[in-house]
C-alpha positions in Angstrom: 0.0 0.0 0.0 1.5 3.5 -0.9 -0.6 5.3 1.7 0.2 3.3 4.6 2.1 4.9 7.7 5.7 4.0 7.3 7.6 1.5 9.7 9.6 4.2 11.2 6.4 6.7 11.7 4.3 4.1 13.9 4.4 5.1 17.6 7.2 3.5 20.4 5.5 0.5 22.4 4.5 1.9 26.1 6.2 -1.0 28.1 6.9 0.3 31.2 3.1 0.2 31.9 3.2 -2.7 31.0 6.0 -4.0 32.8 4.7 -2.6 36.5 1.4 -3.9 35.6 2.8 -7.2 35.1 4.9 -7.4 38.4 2.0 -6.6 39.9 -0.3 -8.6 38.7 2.4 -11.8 39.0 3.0 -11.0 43.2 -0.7 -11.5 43.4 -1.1 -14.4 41.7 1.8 -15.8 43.5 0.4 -14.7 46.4 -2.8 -16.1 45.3 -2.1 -19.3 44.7 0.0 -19.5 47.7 -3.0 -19.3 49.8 -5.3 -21.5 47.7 -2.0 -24.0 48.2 -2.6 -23.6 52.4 -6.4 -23.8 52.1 -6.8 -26.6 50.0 -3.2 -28.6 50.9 -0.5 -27.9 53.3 2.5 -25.5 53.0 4.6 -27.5 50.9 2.0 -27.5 48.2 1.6 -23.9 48.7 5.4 -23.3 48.5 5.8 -25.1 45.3 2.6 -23.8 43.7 4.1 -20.2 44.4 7.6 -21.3 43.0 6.2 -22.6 39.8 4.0 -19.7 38.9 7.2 -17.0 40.3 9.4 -18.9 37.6 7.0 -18.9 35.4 6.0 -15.6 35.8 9.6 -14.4 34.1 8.0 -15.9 30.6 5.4 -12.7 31.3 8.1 -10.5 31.0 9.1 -11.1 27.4 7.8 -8.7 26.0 10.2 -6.6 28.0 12.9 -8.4 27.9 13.0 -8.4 24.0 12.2 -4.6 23.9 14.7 -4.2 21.4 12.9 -6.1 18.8 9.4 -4.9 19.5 7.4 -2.6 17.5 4.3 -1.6 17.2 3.5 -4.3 14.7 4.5 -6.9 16.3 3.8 -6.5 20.3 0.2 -8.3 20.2 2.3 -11.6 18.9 5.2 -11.1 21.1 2.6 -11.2 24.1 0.6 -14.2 23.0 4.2 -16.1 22.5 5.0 -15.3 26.2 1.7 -16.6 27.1 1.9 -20.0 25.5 5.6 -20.3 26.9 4.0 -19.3 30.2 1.9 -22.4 30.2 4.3 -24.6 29.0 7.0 -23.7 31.4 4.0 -23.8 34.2 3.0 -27.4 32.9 6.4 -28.9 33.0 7.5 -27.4 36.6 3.8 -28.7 37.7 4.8 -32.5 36.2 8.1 -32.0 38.1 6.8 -31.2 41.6 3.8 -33.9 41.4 6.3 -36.3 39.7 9.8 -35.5 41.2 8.9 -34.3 44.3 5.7 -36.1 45.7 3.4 -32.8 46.0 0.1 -33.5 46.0 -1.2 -32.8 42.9 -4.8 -31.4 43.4 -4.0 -28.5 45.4 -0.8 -27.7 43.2 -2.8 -27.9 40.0 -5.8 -25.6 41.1 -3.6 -23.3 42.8 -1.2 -23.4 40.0 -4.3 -23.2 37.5 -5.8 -20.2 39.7 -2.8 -18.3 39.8 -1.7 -18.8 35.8 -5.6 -17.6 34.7 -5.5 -14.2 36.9 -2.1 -13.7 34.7 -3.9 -14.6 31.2 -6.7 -12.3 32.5 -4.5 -9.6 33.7 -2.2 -9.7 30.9 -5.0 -9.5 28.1 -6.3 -6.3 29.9 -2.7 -4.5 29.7 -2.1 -6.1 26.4 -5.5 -4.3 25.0 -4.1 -1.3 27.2 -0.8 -1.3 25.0 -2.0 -1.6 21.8 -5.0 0.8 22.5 -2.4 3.7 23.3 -0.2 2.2 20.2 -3.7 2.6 17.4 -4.9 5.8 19.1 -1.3 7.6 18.4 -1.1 5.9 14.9 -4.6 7.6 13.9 -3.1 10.7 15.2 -0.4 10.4 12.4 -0.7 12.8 8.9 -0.9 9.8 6.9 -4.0 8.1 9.2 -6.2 11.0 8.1 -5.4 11.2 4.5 -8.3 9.8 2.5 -7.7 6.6 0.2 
């Protein structure tokens, strides 16, 4: 298209919003689930239902960590790739505690499961956050308001 806004003309992604909102939200959850762990276990369960979604809670960040490479293009992808890892990384450290280490697997699973959906919910809500701020300044740009 020869009236499209140029790579270089599309607005910077707003991650440190983001980024906050994403420590945030991951504390709770940990925190979360941690509780839920104690209520429906004991405190091992809680423990490791806490350390699985806290290490997998650094998956969240990759949109930040690879800020280099984001644009504005490409941050809804980038986001929904940290999400999938997220759950994989959550899955496998789950098998390994019930597996590995003998936790009881019902109260690490719905803890673990509790936690991981307030992140997915969370993290769509900054995500739609992001790339509202992100269209709004593109239709602010000259070449957004040109007719085709």
């Amino acid at each position: 298209m020869a009236d499209s806004i140029p790579a270089h003309a599309l607005p910077a992604v707003p991650l440190r919003g983001y980024a906050i909102s994403m420590g945030l939200l991951s504390v709770a959850a940990a925190g979360c689930a941690g509780v839920l762990g104690l209520v429906l276990g004991d405190a091992r369960a809680a423990g490791y239902a806490v350390t699985a979604l806290a290490t997998a809670s650094l998956a969240t960040f990759l949109p930040v960590f690879l800020s280099f490479a984001i644009s504005a293009q490409n941050f809804g992808i980038i986001v929904l790739a940290a999400s999938i890892l997220r759950f994989f990384i959550l899955g496998a450290i789950g098998l390994l505690f019930v597996y590995g280490a003998g936790v009881a697997a019902m109260p690490l699973w719905v803890s673990v499961g509790v936690g991981a959906a307030m992140i997915l919910f969370g993290e769509a809500a900054a995500s739609v956050a992001v790339l509202t701020r992100i269209e709004r300044a593109r239709s602010m740009h000259p070449l957004a308001t040109q007719p085709r």
